[in-house]
Every structure is written in C-alpha cells, then in structure tokens.
BAFI-3210 file (N, C-alpha, C; in Angstrom, 3 decimals, decimal comma, padded with zeros to 6 digits):
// residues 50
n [1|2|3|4|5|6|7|8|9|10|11|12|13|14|15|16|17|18|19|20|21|22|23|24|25|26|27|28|29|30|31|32|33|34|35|36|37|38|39|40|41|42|43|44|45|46|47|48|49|50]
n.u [077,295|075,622|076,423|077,453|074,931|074,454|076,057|075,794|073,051|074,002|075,631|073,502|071,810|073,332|073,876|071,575|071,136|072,135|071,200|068,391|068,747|069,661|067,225|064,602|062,267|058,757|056,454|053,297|051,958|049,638|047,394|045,291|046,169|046,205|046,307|044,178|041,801|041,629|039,892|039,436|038,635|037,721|036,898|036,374|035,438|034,871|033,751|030,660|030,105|028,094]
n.v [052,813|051,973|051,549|054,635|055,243|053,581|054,578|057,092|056,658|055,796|057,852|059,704|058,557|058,021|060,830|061,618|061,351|063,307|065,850|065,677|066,232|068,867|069,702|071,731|071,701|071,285|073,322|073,972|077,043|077,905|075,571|073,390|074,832|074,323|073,769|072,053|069,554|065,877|063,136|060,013|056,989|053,516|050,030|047,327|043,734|041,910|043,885|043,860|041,125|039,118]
n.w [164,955|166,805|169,305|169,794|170,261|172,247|174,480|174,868|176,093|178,590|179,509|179,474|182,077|183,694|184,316|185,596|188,429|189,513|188,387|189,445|192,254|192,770|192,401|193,595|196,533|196,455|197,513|199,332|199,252|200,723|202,620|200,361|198,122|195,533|191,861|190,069|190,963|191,514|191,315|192,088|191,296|192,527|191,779|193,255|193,180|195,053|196,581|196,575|197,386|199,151]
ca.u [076,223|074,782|077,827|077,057|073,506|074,609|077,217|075,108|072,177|074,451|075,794|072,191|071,176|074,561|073,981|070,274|070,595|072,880|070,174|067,211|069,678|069,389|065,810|063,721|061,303|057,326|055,806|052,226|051,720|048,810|046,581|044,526|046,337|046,269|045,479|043,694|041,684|041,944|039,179|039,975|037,405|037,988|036,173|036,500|034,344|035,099|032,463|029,266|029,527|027,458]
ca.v [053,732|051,317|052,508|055,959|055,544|053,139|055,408|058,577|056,445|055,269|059,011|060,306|057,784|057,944|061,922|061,906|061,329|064,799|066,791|065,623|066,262|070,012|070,033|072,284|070,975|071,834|073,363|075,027|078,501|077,622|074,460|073,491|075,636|073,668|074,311|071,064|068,611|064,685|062,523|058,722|056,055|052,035|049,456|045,599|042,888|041,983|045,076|042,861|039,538|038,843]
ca.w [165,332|167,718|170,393|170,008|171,361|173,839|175,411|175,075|176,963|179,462|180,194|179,986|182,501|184,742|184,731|185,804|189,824|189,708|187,875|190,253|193,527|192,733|192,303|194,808|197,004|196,371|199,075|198,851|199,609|202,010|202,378|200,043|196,982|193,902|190,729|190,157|191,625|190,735|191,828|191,622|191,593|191,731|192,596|193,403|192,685|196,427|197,886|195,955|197,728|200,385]
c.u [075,511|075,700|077,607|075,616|073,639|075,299|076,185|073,682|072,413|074,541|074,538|071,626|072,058|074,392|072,447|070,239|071,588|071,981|068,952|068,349|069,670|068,324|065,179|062,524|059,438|056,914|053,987|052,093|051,085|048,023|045,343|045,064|046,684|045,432|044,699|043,279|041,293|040,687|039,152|038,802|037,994|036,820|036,479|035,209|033,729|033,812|030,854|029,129|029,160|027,764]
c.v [053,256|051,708|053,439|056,444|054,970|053,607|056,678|057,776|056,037|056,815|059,679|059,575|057,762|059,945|062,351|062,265|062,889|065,993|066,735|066,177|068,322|070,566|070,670|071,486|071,538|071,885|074,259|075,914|078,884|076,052|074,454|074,475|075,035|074,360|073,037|070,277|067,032|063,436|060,840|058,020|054,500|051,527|047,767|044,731|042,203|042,334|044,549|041,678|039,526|037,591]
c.w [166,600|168,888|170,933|170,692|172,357|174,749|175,964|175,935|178,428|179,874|180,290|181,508|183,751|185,499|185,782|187,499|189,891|190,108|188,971|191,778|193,692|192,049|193,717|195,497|196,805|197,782|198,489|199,623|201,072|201,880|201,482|198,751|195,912|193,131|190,265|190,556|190,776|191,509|190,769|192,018|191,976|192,385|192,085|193,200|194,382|197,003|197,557|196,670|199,130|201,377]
res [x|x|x|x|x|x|x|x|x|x|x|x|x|x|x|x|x|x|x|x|x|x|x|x|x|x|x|x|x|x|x|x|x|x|x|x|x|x|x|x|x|x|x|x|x|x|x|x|x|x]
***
C-alpha cells in the first residue's frame, strides 16, 4: 500500500509543471481593480534605538 501512494505522489508531483504551463496570465481590467485590499504591518525592534 505504501507503493501505491508513493507512485501516485510521484506522478501527481511529476504531472504538476504541465498543468501550471497552461495556466493564463492575470491581468487587471484597469488599475487599481481588485476586489480586496491587504494592509501589512511589521515592525522591528531596530526603529526604537536611539
């Protein structure tokens, strides 16, 4: 049984760069057309020392 998943993960894994290769490219419509915006924060300990 252990075979049968390692084969079938190998051909999942051997087939993958195919599938992405006839993927379309994203383009947006106009600038600025999302449906979402993502606002990221961080911060270092770094930007405190004097």
């Amino acid at each position: 049984m252990k075979a049968f998943w390692r084969n079938a993960a190998l051909l999942a894994v051997s087939l993958l760069p195919f599938s992405s290769a006839n993927a379309l490219a994203l383009q947006a419509k106009q600038y600025g057309d999302f449906d979402r915006y993502v606002l990221a924060l961080s911060w270092q300990t770094g930007f405190c020392q004097s």
